[in-house]
C-alpha positions as CSV (number, residue, x, y, z in Angstrom):
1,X,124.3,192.8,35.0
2,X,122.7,193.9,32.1
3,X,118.9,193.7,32.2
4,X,118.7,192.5,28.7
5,X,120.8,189.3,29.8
6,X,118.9,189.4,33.0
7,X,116.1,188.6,30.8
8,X,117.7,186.2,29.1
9,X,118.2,184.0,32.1
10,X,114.6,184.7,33.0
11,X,113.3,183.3,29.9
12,X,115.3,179.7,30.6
13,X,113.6,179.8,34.2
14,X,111.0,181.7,34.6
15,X,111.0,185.4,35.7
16,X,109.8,183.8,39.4
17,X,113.0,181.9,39.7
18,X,116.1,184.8,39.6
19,X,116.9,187.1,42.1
20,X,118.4,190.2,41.5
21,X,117.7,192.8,44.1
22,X,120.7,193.8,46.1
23,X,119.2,192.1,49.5
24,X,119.1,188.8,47.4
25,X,122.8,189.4,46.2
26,X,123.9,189.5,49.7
27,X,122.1,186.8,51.0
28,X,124.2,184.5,48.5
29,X,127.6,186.5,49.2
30,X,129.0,184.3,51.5
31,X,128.7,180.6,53.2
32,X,129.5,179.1,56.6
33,X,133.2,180.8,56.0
34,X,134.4,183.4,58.5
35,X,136.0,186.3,56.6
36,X,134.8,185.4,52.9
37,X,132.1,187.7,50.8
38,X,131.4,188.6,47.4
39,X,128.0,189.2,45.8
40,X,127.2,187.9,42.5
41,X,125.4,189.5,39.8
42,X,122.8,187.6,39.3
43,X,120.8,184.3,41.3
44,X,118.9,181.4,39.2
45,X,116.8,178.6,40.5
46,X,117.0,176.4,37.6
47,X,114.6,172.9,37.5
48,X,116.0,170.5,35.4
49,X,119.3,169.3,33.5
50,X,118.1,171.0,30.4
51,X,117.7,174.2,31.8
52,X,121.2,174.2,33.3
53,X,122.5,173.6,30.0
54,X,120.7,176.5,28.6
55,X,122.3,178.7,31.9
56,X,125.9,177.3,30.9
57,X,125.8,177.8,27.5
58,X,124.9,181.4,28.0
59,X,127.1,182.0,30.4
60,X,130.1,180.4,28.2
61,X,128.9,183.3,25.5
62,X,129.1,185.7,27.8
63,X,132.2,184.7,30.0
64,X,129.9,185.0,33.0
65,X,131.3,182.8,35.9
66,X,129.0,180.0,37.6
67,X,129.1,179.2,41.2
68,X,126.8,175.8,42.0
69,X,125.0,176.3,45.7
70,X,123.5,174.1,47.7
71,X,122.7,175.2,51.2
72,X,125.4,177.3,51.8
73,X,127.1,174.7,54.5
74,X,130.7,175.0,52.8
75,X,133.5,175.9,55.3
76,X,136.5,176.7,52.5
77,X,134.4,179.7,51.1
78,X,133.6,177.2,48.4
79,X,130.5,178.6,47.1
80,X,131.0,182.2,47.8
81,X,131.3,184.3,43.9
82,X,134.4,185.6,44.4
83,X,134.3,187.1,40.9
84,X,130.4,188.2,40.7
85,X,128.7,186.2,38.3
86,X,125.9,183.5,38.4
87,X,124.8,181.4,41.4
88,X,122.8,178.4,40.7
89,X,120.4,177.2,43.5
90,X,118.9,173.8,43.5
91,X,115.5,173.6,45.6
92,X,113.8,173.1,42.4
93,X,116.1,169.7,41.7
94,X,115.4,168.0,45.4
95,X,113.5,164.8,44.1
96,X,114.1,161.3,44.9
97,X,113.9,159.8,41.6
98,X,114.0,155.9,42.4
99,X,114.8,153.8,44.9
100,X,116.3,150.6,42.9
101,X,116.0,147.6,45.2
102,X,117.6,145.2,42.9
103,X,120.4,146.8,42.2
104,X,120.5,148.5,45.7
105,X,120.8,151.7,44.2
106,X,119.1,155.8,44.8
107,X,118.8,157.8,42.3
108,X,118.1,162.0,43.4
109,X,118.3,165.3,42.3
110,X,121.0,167.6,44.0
111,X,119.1,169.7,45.7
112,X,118.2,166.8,48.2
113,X,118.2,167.3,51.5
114,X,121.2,164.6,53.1
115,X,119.2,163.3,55.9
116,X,116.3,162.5,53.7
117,X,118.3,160.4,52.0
118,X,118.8,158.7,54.8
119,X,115.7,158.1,56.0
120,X,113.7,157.4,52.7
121,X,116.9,154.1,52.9
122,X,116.0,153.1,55.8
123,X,112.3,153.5,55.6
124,X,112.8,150.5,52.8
125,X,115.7,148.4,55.1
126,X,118.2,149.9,53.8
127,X,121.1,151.8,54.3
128,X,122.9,155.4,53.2
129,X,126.0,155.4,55.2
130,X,127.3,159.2,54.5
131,X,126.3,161.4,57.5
132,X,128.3,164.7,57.6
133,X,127.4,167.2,60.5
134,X,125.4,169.4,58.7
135,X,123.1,166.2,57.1
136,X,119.9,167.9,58.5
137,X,120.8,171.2,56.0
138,X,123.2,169.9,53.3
139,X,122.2,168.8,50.3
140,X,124.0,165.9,48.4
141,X,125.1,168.0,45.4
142,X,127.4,169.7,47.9
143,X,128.1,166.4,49.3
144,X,129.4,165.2,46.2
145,X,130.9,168.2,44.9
146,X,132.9,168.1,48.6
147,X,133.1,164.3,48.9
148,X,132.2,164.8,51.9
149,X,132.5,162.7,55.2
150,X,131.0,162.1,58.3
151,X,130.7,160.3,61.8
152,X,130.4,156.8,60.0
153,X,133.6,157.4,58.0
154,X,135.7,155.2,59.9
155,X,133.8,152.0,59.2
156,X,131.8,153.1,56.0
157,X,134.2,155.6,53.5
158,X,132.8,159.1,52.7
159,X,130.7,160.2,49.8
160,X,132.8,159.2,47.1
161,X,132.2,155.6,47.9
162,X,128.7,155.6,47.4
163,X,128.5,157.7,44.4
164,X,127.8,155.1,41.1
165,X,126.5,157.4,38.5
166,X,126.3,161.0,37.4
167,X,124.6,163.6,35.4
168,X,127.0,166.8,34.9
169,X,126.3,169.9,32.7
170,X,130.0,170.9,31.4
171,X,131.4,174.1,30.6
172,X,130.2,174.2,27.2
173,X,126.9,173.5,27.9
174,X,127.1,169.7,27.0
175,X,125.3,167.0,29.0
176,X,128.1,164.4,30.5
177,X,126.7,160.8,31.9
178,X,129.0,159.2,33.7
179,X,129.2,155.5,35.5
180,X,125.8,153.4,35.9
181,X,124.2,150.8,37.9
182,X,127.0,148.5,37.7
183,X,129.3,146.4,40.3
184,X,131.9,146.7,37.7
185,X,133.1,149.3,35.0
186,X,136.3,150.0,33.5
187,X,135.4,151.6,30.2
188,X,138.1,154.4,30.2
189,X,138.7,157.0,32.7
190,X,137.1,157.4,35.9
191,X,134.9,160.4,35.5
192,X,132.7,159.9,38.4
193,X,136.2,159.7,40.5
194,X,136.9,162.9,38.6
195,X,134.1,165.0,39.2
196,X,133.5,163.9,42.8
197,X,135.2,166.7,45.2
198,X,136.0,168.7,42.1
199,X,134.1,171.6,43.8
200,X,132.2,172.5,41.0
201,X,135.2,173.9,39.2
202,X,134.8,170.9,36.2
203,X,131.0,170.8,35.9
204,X,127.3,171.4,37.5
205,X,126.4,168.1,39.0
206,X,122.7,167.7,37.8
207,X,121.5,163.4,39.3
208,X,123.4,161.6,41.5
209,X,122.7,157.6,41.4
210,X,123.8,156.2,45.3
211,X,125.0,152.5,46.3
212,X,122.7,151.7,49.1
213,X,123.9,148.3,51.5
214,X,121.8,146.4,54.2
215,X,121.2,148.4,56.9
216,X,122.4,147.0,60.4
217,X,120.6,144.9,62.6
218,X,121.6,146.0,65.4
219,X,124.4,148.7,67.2
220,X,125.3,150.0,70.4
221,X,126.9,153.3,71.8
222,X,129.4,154.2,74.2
223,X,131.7,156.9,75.8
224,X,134.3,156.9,77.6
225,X,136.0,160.4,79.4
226,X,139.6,161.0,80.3
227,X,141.6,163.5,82.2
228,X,144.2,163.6,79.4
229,X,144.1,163.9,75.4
230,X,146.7,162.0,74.7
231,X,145.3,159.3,76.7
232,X,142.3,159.4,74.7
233,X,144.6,159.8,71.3
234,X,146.2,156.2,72.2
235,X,142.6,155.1,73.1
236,X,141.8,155.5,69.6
237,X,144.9,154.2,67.7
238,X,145.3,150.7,70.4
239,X,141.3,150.1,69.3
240,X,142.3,150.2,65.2
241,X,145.3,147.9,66.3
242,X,143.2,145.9,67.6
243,X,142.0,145.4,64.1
244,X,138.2,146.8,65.6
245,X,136.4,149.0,63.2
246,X,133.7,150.9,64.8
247,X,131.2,152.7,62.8
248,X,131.9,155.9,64.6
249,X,135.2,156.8,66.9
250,X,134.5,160.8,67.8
251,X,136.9,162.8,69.9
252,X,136.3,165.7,71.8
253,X,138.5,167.8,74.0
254,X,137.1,169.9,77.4
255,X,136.8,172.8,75.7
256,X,134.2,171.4,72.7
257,X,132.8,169.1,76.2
258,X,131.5,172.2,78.0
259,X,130.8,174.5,75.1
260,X,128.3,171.2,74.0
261,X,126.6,170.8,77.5
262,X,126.0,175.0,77.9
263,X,124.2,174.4,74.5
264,X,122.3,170.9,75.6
265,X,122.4,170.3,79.1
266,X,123.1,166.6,78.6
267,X,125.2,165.9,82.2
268,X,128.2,166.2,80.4
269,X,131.1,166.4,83.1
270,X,132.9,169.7,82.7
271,X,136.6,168.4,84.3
272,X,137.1,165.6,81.8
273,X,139.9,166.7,79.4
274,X,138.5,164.6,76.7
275,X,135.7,162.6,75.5
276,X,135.5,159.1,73.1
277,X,132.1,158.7,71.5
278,X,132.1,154.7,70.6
279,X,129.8,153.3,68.3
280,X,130.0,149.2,66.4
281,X,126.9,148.0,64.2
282,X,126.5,144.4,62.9
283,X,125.4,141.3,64.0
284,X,124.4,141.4,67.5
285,X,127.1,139.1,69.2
286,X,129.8,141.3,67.1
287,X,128.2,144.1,68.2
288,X,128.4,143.5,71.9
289,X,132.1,142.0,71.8
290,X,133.1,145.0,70.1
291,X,132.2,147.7,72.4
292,X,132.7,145.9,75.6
293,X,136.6,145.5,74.4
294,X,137.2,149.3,73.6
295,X,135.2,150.0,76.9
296,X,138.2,147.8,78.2
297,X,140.7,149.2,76.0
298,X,139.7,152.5,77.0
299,X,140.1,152.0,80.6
300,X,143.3,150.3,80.3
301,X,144.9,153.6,78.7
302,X,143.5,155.5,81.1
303,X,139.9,156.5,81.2
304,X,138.3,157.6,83.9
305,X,134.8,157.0,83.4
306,X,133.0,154.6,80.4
307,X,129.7,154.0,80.1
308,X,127.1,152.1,77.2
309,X,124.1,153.6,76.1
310,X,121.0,151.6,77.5
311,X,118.8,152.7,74.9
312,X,118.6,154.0,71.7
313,X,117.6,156.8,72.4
314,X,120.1,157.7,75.0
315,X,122.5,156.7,72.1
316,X,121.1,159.1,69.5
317,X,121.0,162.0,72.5
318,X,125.1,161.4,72.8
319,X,125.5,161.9,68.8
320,X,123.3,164.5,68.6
321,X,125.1,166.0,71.1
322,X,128.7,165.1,68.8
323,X,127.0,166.4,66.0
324,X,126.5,169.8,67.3
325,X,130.1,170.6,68.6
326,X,130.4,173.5,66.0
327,X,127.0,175.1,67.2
328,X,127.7,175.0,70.2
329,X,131.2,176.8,70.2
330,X,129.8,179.0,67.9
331,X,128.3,180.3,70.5
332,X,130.8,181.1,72.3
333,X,132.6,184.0,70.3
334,X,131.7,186.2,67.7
335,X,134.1,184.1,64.8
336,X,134.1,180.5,64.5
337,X,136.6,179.1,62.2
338,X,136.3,175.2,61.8
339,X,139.8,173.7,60.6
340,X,139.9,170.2,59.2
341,X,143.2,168.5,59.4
342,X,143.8,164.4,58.6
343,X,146.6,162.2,59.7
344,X,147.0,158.9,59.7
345,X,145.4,157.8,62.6
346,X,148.7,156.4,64.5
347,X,149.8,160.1,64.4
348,X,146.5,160.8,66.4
349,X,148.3,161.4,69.7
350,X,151.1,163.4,68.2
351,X,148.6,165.9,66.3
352,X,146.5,166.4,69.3
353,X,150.0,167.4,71.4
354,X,150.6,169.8,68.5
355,X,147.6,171.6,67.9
356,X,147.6,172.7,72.0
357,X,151.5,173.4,71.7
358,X,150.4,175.9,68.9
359,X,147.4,177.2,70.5
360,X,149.7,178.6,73.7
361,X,152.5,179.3,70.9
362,X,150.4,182.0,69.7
363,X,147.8,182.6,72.4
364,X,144.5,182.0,70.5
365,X,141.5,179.7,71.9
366,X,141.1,176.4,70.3
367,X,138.9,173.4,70.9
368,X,139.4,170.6,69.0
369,X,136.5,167.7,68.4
370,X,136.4,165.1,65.3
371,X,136.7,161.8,63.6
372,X,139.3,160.4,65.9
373,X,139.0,156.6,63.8
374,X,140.0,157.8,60.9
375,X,142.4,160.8,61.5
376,X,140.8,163.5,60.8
377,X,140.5,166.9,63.3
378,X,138.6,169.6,63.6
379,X,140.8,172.3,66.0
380,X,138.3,175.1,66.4
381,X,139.5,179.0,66.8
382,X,137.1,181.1,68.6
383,X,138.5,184.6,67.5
384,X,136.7,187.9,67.1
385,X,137.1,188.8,63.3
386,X,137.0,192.8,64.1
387,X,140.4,192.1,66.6
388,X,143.1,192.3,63.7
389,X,145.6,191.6,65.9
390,X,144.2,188.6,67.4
391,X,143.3,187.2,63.7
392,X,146.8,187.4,62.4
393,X,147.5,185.4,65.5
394,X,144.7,183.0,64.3
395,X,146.1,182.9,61.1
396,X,149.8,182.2,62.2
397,X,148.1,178.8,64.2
398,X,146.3,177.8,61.4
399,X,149.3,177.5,58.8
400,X,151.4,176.0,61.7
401,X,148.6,173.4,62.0
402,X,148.4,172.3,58.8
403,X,152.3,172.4,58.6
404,X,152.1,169.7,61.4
405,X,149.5,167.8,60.0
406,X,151.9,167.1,56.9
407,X,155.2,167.0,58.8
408,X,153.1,164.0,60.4
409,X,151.5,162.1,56.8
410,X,148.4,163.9,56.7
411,X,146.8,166.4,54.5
412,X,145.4,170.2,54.7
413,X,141.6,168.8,54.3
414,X,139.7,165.7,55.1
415,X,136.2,166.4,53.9
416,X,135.6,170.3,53.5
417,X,137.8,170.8,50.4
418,X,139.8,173.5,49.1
419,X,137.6,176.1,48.0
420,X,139.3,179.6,48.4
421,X,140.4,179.2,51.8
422,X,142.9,176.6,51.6
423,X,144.1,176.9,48.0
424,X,147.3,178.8,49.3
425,X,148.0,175.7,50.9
426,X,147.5,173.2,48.5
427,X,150.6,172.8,46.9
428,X,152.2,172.2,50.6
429,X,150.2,168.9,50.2
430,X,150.3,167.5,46.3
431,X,153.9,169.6,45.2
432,X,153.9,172.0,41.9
433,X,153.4,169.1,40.0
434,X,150.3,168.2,41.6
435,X,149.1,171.5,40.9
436,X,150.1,171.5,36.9
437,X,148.3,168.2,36.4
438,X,145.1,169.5,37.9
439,X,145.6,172.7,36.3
440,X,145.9,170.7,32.8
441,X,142.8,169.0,33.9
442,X,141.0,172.6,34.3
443,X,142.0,173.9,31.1
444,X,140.9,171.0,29.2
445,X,137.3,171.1,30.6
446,X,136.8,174.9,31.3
447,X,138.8,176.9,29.0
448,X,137.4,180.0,29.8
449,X,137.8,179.3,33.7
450,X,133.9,179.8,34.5
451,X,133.0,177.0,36.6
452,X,133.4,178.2,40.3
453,X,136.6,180.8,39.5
454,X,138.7,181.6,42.2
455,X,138.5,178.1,44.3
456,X,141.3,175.0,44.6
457,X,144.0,177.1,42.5
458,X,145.3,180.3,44.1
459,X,146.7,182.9,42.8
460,X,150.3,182.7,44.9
461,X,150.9,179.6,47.0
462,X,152.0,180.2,50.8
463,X,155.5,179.9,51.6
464,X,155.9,176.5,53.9
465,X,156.8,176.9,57.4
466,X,159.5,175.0,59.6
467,X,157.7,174.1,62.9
468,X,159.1,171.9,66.1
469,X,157.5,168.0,65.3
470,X,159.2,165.7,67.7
């Protein structure tokens, strides 16, 4: 980039707050993506609305593409520049800007840190239900921009359910308020549904305004271990049919089991095939009915061990332990690729079956851990990225995955998006059509294609598979 533009952007943000060195490139050429780099041209710290619509409207002169980063936790090689450009960081924009207790509402910066979201809620008794993996490092802007889920998805929703108002810089440079602090609001289109998970390919999200509820009394954790998945699959689905709705219903196979006690030395027991990680909140009595029956649920199906937390704190140990099932495996092989697959959660058993057919099929290591309750998988590959060989293997499993995961109702993504990863794949999920609508919608917005280039729309879709689905 031209040091005359360089200048430019130094003059909206200070010459302190852009990085242009090639070290700082590079540190912001890739995310938590295996096999996805590209440095951009330039790196800007921007700390306010107005000086992101100073960034944009420079950038639309100049044709310059914008990629919108928060901490870098995307797993679709969402934020990675694929065409060079600008990368927007947000540490400057990481302010809680009221806590509304009338109308039980938060309103922050992007740059906010998840969990702190979190915890300033519940400092005042109330509650932020939204807790993906990564809260302790991602930042809401990303959570938005990802609508992205989380342990308590089951019970609570993901991101999008919690998001009432925003503040988005278009592509023009214009300043876009959408939504408010209302329980209802049907004035035209939905542009907060719009702009939430749209990856910043429609707009720079600059202030978020959160629904808050009560936070729960009181909850209670349990496990339960089995010496089969599908044992624990039917666990999960006879519990929903049951019409309980536990705040959090985690699955883990033996592989993600031992990988997390190497890591945490937490008495796991190595033999189990597969863990349940069992969690209800509410009123106390509901509470106490609720886990007790899918402790009794679980054993009828087949488990082999249950147990309830007797403390909180033993409770929080067991989810911290859930939470860091990708750590842990990361450890265990130099390439980690997290999938993210979603069925409905009566297909539970049949996905489970399918991801270990495909994982002998072509030979490749695969734990699989996630949000059992509500459908959605994470089958893990542990791969080496240098072994080309191995990865087209990987690569082969993946598609096949994803192909079962439709065959069965589900989708290609439950919370990580699209980004450049998947976007092949898209198209095997909402048809051609799909695409053109959303492609009409990305014209209309960003004419000159901008805002994150390269992510949700590929260049060439993938040719769908024909796999065995009983």
């Amino acid at each position: 980039m031209k040091k005359r533009i360089i200048n430019t952007f130094a003059a909206i943000v200070g010459q302190e707050n852009i990085r242009y060195s090639q070290a700082q490139l590079h540190a912001y050429s890739y995310d938590a993506t295996a096999n996805f780099q590209s440095k951009p041209d330039l790196v800007v710290a921007p700390a306010s609305t107005e000086e992101i619509a100073e960034i944009v409207k420079l950038c639309a002169k100049k044709q310059i593409p914008i990629v919108s980063r928060g901490s870098g936790t995307n797993l679709a090689a969402g934020t990675v520049p694929t065409n060079g450009g600008v990368v927007i960081l947000f540490h400057r924009m990481n302010e809680i800007l009221e806590l509304d207790q009338e109308n039980l509402t938060m309103t922050v910066q992007p740059g906010v840190i998840t969990q702190d979201i979190s915890v300033h809620a519940e400092q005042h008794g109330l509650f932020y239900p939204p807790d993906p993996s990564s809260m302790k490092i991602s930042t809401i802007g990303g959570n938005v921009s990802e609508n992205s889920g989380g342990l308590r998805g089951l019970k609570y929703g993901v991101t999008k359910d919690y998001v009432k108002a925003l503040t988005v810089v278009l592509a023009d440079g214009s300043i876009l308020k959408t939504g408010g602090k209302l329980a209802k609001d049907v004035a035209g289109y939905d542009l907060t549904s719009l702009l939430v998970g749209s990856e910043g390919t429609l707009g720079i999200i600059t202030e978020i305004t959160l629904k808050l509820i009560p936070l729960p009394v009181y909850k209670k954790t349990g496990i339960a271990y089995f010496n089969s998945l599908e044992d624990a699959a039917k666990t999960v689905s006879s519990i929903i049919a049951h019409k309980i709705i536990p705040v959090t219903l985690e699955f883990m196979d033996r592989g993600t089991i031992g990988a997390i006690e190497d890591f945490m030395k937490m008495g796991l027991p190595r033999d189990a095939e597969a863990m349940l990680l069992l969690e209800q909140d509410g009123d106390e009595e509901l509470v106490e009915r609720d886990i007790q029956k899918m402790i009794d649920i679980a054993v009828a199906k087949g488990a082999t061990s249950t147990s309830i937390a007797a403390s909180s704190e033993e409770a929080d140990v067991l989810k911290a332990g859930r939470r860091s099932a990708l750590s842990a495996l990361a450890r265990k092989r130099p390439t980690t690729i997290l999938e993210d697959a979603t069925v409905p959660r009566s297909e539970i058993a049949k996905m489970v079956r399918a991801i270990q057919e495909i994982a002998q099929k072509y030979n490749v290591q695969i734990s699989t851990f996630g949000h059992a309750g509500d459908g959605n998988l994470h089958p893990t590959c542990l791969t080496d990225i240098r072994n080309k060989e191995e990865m087209e293997r990987v690569e082969k499993a993946l598609e096949e995955i994803f192909e079962a995961a439709i065959q069965l109702g589900g989708t290609i993504t439950g919370e990580h998006g699209v980004g450049e990863m998947k976007a092949p794949y898209l198209e095997w999920k909402i048809g051609e059509s799909g695409i053109q609508v959303m492609k009409l919608i990305k014209q209309s917005l960003d004419p000159q294609n901008i805002m994150n280039p390269g992510k949700v729309f590929a260049k060439a879709s993938k040719k769908r598979l024909v796999v065995h689905n009983e």
